[in-house]
C-alpha positions as CSV (number, residue, x, y, z in Angstrom):
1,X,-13.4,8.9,6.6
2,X,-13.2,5.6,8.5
3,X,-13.3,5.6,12.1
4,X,-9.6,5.8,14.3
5,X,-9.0,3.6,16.9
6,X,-6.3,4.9,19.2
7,X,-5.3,5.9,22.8
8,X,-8.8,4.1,24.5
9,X,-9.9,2.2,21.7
10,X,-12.9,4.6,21.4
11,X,-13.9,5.3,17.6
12,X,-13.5,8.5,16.6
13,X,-15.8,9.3,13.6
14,X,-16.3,11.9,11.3
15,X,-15.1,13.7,7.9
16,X,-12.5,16.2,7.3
17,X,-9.3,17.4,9.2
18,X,-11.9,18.8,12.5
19,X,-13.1,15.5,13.1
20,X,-9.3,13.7,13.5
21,X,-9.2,13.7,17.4
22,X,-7.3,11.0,19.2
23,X,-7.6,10.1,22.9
24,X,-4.6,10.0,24.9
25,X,-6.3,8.5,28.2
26,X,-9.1,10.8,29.3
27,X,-7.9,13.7,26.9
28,X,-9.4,14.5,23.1
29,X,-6.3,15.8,21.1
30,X,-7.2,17.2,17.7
31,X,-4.5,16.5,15.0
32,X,-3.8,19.9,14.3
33,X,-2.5,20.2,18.1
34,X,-0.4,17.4,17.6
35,X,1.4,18.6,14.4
36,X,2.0,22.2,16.4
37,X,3.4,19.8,18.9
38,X,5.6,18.1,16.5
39,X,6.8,21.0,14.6
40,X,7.4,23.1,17.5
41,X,9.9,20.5,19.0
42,X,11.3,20.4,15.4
43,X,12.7,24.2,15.5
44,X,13.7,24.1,18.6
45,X,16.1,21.0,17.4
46,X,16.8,23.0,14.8
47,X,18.2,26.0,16.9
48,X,20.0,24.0,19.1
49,X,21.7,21.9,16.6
50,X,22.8,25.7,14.9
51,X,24.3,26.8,18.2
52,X,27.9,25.0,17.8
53,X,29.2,27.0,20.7
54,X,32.3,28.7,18.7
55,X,33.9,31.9,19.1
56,X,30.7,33.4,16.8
57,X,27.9,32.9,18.2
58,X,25.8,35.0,20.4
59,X,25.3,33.6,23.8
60,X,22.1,33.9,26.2
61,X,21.1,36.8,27.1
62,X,23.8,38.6,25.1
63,X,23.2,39.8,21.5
64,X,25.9,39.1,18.9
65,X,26.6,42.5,19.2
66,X,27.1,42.6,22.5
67,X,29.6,45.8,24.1
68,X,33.1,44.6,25.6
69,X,31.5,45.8,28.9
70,X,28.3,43.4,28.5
71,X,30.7,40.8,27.9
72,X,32.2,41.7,31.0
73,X,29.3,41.9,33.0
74,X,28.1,38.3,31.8
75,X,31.4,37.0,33.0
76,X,31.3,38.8,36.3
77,X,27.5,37.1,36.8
78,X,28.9,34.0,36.1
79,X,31.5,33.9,38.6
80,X,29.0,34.9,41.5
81,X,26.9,32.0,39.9
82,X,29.8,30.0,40.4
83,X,29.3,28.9,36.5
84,X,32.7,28.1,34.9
85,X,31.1,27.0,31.9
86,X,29.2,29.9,31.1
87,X,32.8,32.1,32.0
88,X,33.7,29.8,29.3
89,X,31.5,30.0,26.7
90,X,32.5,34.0,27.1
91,X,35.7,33.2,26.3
92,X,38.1,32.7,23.7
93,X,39.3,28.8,23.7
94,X,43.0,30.0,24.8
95,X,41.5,31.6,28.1
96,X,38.8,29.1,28.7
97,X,41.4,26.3,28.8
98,X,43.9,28.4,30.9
99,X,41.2,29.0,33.4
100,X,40.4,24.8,33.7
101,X,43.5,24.4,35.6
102,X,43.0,27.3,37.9
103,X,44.1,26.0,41.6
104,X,42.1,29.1,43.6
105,X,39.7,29.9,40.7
106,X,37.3,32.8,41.4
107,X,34.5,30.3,40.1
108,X,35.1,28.3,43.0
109,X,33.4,30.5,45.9
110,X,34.0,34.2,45.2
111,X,31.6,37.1,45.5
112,X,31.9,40.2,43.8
113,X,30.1,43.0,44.7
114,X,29.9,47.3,44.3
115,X,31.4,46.1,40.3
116,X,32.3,49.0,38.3
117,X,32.9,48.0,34.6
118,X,34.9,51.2,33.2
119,X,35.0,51.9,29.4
120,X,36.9,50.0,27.0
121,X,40.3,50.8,25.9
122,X,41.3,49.5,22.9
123,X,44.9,47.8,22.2
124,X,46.9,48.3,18.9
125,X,48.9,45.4,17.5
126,X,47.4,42.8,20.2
127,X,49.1,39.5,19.5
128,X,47.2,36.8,22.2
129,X,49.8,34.6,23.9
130,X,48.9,31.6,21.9
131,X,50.3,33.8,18.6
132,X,46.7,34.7,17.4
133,X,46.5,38.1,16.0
134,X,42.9,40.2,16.3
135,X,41.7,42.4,14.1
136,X,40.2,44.1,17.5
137,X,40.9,44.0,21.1
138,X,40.5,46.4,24.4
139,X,41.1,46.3,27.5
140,X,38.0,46.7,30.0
141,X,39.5,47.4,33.2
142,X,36.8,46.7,36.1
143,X,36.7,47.6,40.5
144,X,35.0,45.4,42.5
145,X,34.7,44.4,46.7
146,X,36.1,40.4,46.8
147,X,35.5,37.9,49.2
148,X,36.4,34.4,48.8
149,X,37.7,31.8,51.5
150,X,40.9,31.4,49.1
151,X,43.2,34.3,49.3
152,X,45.9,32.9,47.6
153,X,46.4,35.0,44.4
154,X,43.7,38.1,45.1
155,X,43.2,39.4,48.3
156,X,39.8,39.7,49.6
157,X,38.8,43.8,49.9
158,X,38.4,46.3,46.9
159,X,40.3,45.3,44.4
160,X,41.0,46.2,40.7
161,X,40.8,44.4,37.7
162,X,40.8,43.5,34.1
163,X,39.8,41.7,31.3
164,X,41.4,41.7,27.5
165,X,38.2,40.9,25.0
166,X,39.4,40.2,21.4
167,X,37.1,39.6,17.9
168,X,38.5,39.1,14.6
169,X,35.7,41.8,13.0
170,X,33.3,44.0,13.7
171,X,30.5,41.7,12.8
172,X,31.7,38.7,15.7
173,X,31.4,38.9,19.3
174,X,33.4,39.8,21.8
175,X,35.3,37.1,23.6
176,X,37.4,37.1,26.7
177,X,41.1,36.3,26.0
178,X,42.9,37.6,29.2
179,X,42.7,39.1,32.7
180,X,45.1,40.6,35.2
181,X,46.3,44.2,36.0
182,X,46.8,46.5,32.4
């Protein structure tokens, strides 16, 4: 095998794959390190560019068959992170763009804490307020302590909750489609 000249200008000699090295400034990189490299930035492009961020897929941290009351829970986190668009991403497009123009949004600077997520109940003949109909929906009623420096829709104190999570089958997530008092 000729010699390489690249990185330094240093020839690098020898036969077969073991021999390839390359220096990148005062580092020896063997070929087969650099095709790893390569084809580990490859799937993770791949993954990413699979995760189109629609009502079915499973989000971090969540499985795709994730319980209402996960579902919940994630959204609950993301309000104390103060993380819209992951309260987003948990929900169905209806909510998420009801929620955008939310004057005293509990995204803004709420805190809840002692959260109880009760058991799902689930809803017969749920038709969403934008006329979609879902094969499945409950109700996940949750009690939490609220602060937040805007008390104009919830007071702050113990307080009681809910959140309607819809899927069109058993096989899709659950997404948040409503809150409010059941």
């Amino acid at each position: 095998m000729a010699s390489l000249y690249i990185g330094s200008g240093e020839p690098v000699g020898g036969s077969g794959v073991r021999a390839m090295l390359w220096w990148v400034g005062p580092v020896r990189v063997s070929v087969r390190i650099v095709v790893a490299f390569i084809l580990a930035i490859m799937g993770t492009v791949l993954v990413a560019g699979c995760q189109d961020g629609d009502e079915g897929t499973a989000l971090p941290g969540l499985s795709a068959g994730a319980s209402p009351q996960e579902v919940v829970r994630a959204y609950v986190a993301a309000i104390n992170a103060h993380d819209m668009t992951a309260g987003q991403e948990l929900s169905t497009p209806y909510f998420a763009e009801r929620k955008e123009g939310v004057v005293d949004s509990l995204f803004e600077d709420a805190k809840l804490s002692d959260v109880v997520i009760h058991a799902p109940d689930p809803i017969s003949g749920y038709e969403s307020p934008d006329g979609k109909r879902y094969r499945e929906a409950v109700y996940v009623s949750v009690s939490f302590t609220l602060w937040h420096s805007d008390e104009g829709s919830m007071p702050n104190g113990s307080t009681v909750w809910g959140y309607m999570l819809v899927r069109d089958d058993p096989g899709r997530p659950w997404r948040i489609n409503g809150d409010g008092i059941h």
